[in-house]
N, CA, C and O atoms as a GROMACS GRO file, in nm:
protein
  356
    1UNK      N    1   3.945   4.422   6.108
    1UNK     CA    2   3.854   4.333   6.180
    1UNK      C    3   3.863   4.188   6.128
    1UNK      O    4   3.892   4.102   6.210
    2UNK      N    5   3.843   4.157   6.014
    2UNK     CA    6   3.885   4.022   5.912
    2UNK      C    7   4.012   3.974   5.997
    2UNK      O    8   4.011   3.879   6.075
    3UNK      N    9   4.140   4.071   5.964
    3UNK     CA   10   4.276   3.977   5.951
    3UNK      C   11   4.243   3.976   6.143
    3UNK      O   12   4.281   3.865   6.179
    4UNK      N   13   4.213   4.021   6.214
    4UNK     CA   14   4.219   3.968   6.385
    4UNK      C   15   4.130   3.867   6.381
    4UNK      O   16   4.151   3.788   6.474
    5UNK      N   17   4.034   3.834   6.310
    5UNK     CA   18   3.907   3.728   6.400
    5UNK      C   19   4.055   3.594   6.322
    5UNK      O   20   4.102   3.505   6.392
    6UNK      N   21   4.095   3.616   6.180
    6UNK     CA   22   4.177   3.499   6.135
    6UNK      C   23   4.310   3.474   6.250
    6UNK      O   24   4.344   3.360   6.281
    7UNK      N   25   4.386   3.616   6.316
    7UNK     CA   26   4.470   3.574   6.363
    7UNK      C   27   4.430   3.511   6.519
    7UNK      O   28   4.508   3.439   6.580
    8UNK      N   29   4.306   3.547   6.568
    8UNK     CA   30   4.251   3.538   6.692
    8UNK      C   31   4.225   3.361   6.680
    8UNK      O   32   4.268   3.282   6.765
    9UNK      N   33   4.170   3.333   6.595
    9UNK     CA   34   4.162   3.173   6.534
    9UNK      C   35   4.260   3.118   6.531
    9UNK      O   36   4.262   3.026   6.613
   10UNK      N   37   4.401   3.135   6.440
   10UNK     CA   38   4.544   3.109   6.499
   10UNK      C   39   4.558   3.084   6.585
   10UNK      O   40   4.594   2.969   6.610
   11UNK      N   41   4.542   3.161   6.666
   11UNK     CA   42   4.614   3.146   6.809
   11UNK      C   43   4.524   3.077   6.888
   11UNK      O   44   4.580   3.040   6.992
   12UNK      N   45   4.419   3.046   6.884
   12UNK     CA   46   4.315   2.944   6.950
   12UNK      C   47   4.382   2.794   6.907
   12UNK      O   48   4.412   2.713   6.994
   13UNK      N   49   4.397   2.773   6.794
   13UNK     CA   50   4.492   2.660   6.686
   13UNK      C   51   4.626   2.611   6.777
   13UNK      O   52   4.672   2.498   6.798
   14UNK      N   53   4.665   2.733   6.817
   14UNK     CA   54   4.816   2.662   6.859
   14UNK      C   55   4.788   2.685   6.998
   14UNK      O   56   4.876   2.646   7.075
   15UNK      N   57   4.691   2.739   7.047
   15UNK     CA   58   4.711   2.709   7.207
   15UNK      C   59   4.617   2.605   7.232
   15UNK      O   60   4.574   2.608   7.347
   16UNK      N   61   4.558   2.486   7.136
   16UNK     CA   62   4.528   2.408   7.166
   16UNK      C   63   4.614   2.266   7.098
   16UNK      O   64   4.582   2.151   7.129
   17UNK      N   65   4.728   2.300   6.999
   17UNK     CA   66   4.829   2.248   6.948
   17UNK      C   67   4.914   2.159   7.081
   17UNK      O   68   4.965   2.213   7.179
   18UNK      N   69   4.912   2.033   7.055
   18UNK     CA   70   5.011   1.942   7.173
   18UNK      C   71   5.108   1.919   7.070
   18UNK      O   72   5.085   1.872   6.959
   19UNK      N   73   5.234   1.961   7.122
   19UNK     CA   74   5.365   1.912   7.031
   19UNK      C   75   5.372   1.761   7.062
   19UNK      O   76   5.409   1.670   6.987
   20UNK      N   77   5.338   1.756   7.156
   20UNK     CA   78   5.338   1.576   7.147
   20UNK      C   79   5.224   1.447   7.070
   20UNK      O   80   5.236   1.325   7.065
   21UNK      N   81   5.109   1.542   7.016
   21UNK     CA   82   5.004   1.490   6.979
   21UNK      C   83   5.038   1.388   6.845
   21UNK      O   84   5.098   1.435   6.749
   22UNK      N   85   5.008   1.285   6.847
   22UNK     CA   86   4.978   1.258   6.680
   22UNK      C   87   4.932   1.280   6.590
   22UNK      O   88   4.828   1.345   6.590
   23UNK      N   89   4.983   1.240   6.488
   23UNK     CA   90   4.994   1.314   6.362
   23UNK      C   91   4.780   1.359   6.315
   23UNK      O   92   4.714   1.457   6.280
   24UNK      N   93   4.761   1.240   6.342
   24UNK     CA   94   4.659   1.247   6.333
   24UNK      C   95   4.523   1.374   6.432
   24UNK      O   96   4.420   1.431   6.395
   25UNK      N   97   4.591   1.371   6.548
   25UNK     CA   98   4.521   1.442   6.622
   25UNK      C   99   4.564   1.622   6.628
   25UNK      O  100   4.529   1.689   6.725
   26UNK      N  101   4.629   1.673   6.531
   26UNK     CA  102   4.676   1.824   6.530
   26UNK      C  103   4.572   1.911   6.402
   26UNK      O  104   4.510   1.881   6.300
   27UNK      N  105   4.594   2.008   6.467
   27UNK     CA  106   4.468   2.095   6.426
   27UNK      C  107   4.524   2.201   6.294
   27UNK      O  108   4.458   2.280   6.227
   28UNK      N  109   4.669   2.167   6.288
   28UNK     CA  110   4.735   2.293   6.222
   28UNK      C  111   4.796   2.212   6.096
   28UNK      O  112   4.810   2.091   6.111
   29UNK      N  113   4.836   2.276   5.964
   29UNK     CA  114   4.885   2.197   5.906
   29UNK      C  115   4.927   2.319   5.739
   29UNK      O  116   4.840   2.387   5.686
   30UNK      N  117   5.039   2.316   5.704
   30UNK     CA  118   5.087   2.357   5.589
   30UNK      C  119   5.046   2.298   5.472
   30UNK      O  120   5.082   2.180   5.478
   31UNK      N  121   4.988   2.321   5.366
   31UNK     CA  122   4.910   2.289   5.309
   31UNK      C  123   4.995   2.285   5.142
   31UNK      O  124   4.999   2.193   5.061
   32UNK      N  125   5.060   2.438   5.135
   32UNK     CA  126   5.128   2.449   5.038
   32UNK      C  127   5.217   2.634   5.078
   32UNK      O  128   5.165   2.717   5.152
   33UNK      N  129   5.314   2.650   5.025
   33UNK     CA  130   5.388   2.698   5.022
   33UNK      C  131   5.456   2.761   4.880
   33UNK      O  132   5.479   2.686   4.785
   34UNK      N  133   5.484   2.897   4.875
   34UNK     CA  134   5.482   2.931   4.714
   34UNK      C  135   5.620   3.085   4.735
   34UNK      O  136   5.591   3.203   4.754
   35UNK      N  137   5.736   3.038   4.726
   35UNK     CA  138   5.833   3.175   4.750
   35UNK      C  139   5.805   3.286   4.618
   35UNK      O  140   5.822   3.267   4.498
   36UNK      N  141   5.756   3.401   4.687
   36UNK     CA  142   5.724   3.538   4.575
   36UNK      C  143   5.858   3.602   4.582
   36UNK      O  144   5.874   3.690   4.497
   37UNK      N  145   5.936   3.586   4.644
   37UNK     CA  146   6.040   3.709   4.642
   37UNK      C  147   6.158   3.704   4.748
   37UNK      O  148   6.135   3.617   4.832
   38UNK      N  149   6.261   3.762   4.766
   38UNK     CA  150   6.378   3.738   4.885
   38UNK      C  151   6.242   3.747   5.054
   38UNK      O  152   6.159   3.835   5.075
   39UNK      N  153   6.262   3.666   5.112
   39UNK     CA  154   6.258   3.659   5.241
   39UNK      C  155   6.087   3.714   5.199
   39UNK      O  156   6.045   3.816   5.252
   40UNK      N  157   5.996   3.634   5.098
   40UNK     CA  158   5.854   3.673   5.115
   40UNK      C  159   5.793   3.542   5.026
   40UNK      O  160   5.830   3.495   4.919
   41UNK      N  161   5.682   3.504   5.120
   41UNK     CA  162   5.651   3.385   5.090
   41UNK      C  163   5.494   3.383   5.120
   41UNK      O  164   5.442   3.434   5.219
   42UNK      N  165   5.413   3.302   4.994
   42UNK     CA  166   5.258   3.269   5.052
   42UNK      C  167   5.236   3.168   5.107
   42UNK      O  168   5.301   3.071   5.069
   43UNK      N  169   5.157   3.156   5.194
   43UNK     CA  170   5.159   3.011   5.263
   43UNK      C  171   4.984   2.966   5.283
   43UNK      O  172   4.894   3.043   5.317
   44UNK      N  173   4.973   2.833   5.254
   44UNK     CA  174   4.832   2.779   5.270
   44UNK      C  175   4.794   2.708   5.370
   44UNK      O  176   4.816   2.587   5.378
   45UNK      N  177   4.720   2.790   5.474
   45UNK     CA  178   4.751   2.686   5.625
   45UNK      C  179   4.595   2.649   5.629
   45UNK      O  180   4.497   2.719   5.603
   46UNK      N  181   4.606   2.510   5.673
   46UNK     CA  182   4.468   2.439   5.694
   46UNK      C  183   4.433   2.410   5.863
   46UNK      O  184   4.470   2.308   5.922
   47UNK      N  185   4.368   2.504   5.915
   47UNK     CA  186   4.342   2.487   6.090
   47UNK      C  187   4.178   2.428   6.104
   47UNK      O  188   4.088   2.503   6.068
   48UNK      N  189   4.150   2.308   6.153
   48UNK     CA  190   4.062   2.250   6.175
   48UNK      C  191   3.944   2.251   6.019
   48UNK      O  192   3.822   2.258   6.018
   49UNK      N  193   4.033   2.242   5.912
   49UNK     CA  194   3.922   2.218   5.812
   49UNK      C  195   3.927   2.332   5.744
   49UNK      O  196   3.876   2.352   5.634
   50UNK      N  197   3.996   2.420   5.819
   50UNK     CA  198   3.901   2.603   5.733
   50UNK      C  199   4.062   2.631   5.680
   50UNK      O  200   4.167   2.632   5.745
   51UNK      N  201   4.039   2.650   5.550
   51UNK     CA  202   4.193   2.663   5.492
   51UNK      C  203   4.255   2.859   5.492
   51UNK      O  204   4.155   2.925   5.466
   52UNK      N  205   4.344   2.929   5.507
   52UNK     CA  206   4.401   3.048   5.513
   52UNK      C  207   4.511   3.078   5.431
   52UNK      O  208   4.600   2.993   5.421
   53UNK      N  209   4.517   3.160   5.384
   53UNK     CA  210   4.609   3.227   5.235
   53UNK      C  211   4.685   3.294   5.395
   53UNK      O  212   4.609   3.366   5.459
   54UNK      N  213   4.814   3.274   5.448
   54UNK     CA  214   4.900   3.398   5.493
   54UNK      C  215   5.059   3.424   5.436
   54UNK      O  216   5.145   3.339   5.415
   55UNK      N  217   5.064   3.544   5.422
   55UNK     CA  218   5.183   3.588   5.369
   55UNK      C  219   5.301   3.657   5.424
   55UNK      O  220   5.298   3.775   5.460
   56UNK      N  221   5.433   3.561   5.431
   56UNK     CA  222   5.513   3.633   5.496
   56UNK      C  223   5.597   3.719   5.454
   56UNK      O  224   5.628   3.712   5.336
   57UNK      N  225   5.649   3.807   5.525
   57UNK     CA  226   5.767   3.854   5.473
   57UNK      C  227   5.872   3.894   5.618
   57UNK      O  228   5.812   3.937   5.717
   58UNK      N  229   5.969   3.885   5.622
   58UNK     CA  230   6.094   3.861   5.692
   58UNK      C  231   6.015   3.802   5.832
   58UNK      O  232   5.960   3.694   5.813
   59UNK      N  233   6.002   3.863   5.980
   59UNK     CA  234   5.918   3.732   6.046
   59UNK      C  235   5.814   3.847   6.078
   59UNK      O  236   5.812   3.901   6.188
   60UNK      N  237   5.745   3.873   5.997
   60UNK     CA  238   5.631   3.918   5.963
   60UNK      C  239   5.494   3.819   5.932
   60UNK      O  240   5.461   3.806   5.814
   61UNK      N  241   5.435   3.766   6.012
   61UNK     CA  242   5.310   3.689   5.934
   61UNK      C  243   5.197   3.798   5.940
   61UNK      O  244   5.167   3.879   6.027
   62UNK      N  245   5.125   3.760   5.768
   62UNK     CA  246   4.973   3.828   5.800
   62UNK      C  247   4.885   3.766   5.714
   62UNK      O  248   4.889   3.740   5.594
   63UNK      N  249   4.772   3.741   5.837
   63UNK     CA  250   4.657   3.681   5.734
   63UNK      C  251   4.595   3.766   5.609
   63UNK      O  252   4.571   3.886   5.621
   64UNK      N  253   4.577   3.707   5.512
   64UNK     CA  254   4.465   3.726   5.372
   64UNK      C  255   4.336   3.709   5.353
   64UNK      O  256   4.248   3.786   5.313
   65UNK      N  257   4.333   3.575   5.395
   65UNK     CA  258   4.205   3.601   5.317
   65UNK      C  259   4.181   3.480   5.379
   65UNK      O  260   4.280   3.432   5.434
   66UNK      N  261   4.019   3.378   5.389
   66UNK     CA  262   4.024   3.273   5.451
   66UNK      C  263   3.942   3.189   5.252
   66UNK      O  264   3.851   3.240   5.188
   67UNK      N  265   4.012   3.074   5.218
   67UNK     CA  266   4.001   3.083   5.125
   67UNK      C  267   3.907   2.935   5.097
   67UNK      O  268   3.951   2.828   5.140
   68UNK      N  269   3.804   2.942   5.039
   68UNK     CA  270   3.678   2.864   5.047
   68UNK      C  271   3.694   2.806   4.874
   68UNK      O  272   3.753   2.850   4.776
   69UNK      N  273   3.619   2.699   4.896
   69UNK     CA  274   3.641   2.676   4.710
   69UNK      C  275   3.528   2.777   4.643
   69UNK      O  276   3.444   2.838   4.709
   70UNK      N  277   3.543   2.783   4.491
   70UNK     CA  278   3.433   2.853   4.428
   70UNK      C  279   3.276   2.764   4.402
   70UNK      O  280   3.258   2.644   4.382
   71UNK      N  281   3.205   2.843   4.407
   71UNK     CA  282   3.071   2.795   4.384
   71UNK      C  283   3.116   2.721   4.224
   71UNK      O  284   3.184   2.758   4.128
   72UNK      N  285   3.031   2.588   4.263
   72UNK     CA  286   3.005   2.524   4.077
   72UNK      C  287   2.873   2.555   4.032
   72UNK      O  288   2.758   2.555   4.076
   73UNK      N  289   2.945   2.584   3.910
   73UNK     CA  290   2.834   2.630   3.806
   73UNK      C  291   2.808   2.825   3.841
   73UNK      O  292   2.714   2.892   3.799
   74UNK      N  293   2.898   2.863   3.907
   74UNK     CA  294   2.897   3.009   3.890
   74UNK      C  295   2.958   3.073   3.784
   74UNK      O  296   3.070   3.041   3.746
   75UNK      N  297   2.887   3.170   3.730
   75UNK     CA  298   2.934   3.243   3.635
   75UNK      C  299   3.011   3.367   3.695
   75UNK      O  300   3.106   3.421   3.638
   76UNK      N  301   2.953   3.413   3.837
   76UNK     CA  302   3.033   3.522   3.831
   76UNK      C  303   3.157   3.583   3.851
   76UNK      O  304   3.171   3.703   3.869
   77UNK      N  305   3.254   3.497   3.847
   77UNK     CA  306   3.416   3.507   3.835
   77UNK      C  307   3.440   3.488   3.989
   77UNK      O  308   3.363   3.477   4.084
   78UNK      N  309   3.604   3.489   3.976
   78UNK     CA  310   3.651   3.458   4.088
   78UNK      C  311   3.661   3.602   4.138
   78UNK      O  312   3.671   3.598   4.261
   79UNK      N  313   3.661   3.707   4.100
   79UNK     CA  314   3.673   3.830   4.179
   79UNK      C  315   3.522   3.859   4.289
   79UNK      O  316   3.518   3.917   4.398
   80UNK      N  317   3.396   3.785   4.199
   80UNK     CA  318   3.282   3.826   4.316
   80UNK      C  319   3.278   3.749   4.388
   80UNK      O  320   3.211   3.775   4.488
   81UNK      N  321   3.357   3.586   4.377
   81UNK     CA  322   3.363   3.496   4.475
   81UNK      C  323   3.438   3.542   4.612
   81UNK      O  324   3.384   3.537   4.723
   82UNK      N  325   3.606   3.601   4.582
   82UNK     CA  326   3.674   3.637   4.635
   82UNK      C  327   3.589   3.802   4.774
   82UNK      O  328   3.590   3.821   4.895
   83UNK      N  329   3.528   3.879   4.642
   83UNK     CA  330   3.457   3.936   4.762
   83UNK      C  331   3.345   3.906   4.865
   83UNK      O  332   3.324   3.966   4.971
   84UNK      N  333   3.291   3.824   4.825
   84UNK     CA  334   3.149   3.729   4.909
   84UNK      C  335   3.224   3.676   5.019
   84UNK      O  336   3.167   3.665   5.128
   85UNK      N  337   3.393   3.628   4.998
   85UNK     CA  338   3.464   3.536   5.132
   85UNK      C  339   3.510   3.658   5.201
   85UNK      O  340   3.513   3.647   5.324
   86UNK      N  341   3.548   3.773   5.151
   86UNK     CA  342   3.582   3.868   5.283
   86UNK      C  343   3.468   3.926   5.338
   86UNK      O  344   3.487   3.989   5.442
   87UNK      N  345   3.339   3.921   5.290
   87UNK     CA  346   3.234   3.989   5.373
   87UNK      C  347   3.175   3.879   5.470
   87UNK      O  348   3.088   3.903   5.554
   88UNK      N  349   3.246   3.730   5.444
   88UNK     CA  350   3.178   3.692   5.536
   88UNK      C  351   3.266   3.659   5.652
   88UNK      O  352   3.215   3.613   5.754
   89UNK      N  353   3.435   3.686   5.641
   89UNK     CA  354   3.540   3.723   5.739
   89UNK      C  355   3.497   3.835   5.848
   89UNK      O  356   3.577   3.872   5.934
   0.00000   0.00000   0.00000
C-alpha cells in the first residue's frame, strides 16, 4: 500500500512533467545517487518538495521509503524515526 500511493505520486510527477519546461518550473529532480552493486543503485528523488529513497536494480525501479528529516532534539534514534515515516506512508 506505501510503495503504490509513492509510485501513484510518481507518476502524477511525470504526467505533469513538460520536457520543455524550465529549469525552474519541473517538479522532478535527482537529488543524489549512490551505486551499491553491478547494475543496483539508490537514488534520492525530490518531487514537488517531498524527497524519496528509490532503488534500482537492472530496469527495475522501487520505491522505499519517503524520507523526511529527523526530529531535533529526539532521543529516540533513527530506527523509531524511520518507523513513524512508514506509518505515515
Amino acid at each position: 500500500p506505501a510503495a503504490q500511493r509513492i509510485v501513484r505520486l510518481m507518476r502524477l510527477a511525470f504526467e505533469k512533467l513538460s520536457w520543455t519546461a524550465q529549469p525552474s518550473e519541473r517538479y522532478l529532480s535527482i537529488e543524489e545517487r549512490l551505486a551499491i552493486g553491478p547494475k543496483r543503485t539508490l537514488m534520492l528523488v525530490n518531487c514537488r518538495g517531498r524527497r524519496f529513497l528509490l532503488a534500482m536494480a537492472g530496469d527495475t525501479i522501487s520505491p522505499m521509503i519517503e524520507v523526511r528529516p529527523l526530529s531535533e532534539g529526539s532521543s529516540r534514534g533513527v530506527e523509531a524515526d524511520i518507523a513513524k515515516q512508514e506509518e505515515r506512508l
